[in-house]
C-alpha positions in Angstrom: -25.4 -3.7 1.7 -24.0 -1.9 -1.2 -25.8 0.3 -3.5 -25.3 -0.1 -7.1 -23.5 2.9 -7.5 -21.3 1.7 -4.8 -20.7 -1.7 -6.6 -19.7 0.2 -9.8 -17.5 2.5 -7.8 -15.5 -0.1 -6.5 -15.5 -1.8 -10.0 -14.1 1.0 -11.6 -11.5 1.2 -9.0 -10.1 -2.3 -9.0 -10.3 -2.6 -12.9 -8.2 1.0 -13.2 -5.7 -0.4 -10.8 -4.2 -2.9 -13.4 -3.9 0.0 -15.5 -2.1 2.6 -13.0 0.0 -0.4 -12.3 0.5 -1.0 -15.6 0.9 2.2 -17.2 1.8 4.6 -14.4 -0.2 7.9 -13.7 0.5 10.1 -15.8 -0.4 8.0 -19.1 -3.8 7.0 -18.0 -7.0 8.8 -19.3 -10.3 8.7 -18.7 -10.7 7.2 -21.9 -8.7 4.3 -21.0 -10.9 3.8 -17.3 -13.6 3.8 -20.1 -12.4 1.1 -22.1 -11.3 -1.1 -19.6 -14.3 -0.8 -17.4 -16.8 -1.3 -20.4 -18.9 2.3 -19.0 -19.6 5.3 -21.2 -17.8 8.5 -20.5 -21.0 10.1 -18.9 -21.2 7.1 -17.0 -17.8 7.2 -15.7 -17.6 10.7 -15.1 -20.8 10.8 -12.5 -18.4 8.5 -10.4 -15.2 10.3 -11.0 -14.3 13.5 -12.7 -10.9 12.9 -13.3 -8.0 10.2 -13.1 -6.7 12.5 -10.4 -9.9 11.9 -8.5 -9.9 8.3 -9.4 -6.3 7.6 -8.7 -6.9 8.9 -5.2 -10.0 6.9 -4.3 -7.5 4.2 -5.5 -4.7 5.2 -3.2 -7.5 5.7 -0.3 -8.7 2.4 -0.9 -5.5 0.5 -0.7 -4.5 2.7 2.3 -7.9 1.2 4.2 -7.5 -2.3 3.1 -7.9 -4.7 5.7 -5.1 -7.1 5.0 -2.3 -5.5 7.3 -5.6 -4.4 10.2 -2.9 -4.4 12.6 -5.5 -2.7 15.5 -8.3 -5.6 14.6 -5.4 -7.8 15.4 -4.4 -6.2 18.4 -8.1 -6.1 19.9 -8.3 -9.5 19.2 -4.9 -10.1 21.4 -3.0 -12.0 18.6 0.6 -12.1 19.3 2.6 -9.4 18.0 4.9 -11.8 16.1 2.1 -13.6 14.2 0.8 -10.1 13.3 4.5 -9.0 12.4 5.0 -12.1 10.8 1.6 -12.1 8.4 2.1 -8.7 7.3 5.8 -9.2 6.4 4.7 -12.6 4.5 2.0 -10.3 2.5 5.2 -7.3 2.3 7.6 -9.8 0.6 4.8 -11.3 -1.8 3.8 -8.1 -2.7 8.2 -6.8 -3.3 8.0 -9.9 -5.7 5.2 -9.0 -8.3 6.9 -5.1 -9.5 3.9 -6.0 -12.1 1.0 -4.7 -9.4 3.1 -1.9 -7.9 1.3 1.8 -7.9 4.9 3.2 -7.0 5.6 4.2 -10.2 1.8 6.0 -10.6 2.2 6.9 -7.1 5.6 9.0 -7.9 3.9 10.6 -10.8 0.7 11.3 -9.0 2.6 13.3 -6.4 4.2 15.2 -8.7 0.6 16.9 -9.3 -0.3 17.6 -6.1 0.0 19.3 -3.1 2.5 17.2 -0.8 0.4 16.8 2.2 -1.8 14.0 0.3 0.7 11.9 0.1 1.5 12.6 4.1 -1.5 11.7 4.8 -1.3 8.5 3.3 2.5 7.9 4.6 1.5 9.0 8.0 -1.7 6.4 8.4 0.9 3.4 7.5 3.2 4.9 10.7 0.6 5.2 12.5 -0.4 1.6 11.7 3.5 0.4 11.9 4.2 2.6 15.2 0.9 0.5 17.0 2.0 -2.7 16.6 5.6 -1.9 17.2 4.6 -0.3 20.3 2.6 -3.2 21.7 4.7 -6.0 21.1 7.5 -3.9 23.2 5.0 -3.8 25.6 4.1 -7.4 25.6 7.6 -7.8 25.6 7.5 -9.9 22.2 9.9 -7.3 20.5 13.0 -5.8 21.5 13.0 -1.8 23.0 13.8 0.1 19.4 13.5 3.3 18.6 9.6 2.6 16.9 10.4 6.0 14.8 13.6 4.8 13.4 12.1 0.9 12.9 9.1 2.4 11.0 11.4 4.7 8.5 13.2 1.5 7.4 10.0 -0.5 6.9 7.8 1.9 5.1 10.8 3.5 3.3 12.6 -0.1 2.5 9.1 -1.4 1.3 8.8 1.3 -0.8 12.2 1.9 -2.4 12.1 -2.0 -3.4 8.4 -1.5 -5.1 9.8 1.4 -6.7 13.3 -0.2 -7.9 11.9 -3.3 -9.0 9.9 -1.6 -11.8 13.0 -0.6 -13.2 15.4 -3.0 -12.7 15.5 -6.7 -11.9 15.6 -7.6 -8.3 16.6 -10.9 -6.9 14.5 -13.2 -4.5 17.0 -12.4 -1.7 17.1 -9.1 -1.8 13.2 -9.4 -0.4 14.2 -11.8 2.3 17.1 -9.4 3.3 14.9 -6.8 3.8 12.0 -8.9 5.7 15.2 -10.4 8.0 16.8 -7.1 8.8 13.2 -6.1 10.0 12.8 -9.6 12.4 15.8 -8.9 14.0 16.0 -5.8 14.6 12.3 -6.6 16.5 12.9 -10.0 17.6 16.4 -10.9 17.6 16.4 -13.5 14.9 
């Protein structure tokens, strides 16, 4: 069970992500976390010193989220095309709501630190992609690709789209394409 202070951690973090989203990283103060969380400053502050601090719990958070537990999957023996095909669905909902992307906060957050945050977090979605790639070859479910060269093009296409849509307009198909190009180069469809 939770402890308070756990409970208005994680508060704090999903009410601030609205507002990275929203207004990127380098906009945001601790002011604003203040206002939109309803908490004093001294409250705040003896949960996070800084947005920087905040921003990556945030980014640490999202990283860990269960929705794309491609290893619970595996342990449970799921296919490897349901598993493909559920985090793909979640991939192309989350390409068509630009409104909820980090990318933008993400880009300027990097700016501020050293590069090897944001390998880390890059490297524990490759390692997640490279898994299940790996065991539906195995299973013989998906084709025999080259699991570095398939996992550039999802993470990197994924996040080039989250990025671009902020800025400009994207169409409907231009998700699909992407989602497509990523079935058949693992299952031939």
């Amino acid at each position: 069970m939770a402890t308070k202070g756990e409970k208005t951690r994680e508060y704090i973090l999903d009410a601030s992500y609205e507002l990275f989203a929203k207004k990127g990283f380098k906009q945001v103060t601790m002011k604003d976390i203040c206002e939109i969380t309803g908490m004093s400053r001294g409250g705040l502050y003896s949960h996070f010193s800084s947005t920087s601090q905040l921003f990556e719990a945030l980014l640490e958070k999202i990283t860990k989220k269960d929705e794309m537990d491609f290893q619970g999957e595996i342990e449970k023996g799921n296919s490897a095309i349901d598993i493909l095909e559920g985090a793909l669905v979640l991939m192309e909902d989350e390409m068509e709501h630009p409104e909820d992307s980090l990318s933008i906060a993400m880009y300027e957050y990097a700016e501020t630190v050293d590069s090897n945050v944001m390998e880390s977090f890059n490297r524990i979605g490759e390692e997640k992609w490279s898994m299940l790639i790996r065991y539906g070859i195995e299973n013989g479910e998906f084709q025999d690709v080259d699991v570095n060269e398939i996992v550039n093009v999802i993470l990197f296409s994924y996040q080039g789209i989250r990025m671009w849509s902020r800025i400009i307009p994207m169409k409907p198909e231009t998700f699909r394409y992407i989602v497509n190009h990523i079935k058949k180069q693992l299952i031939g469809e």
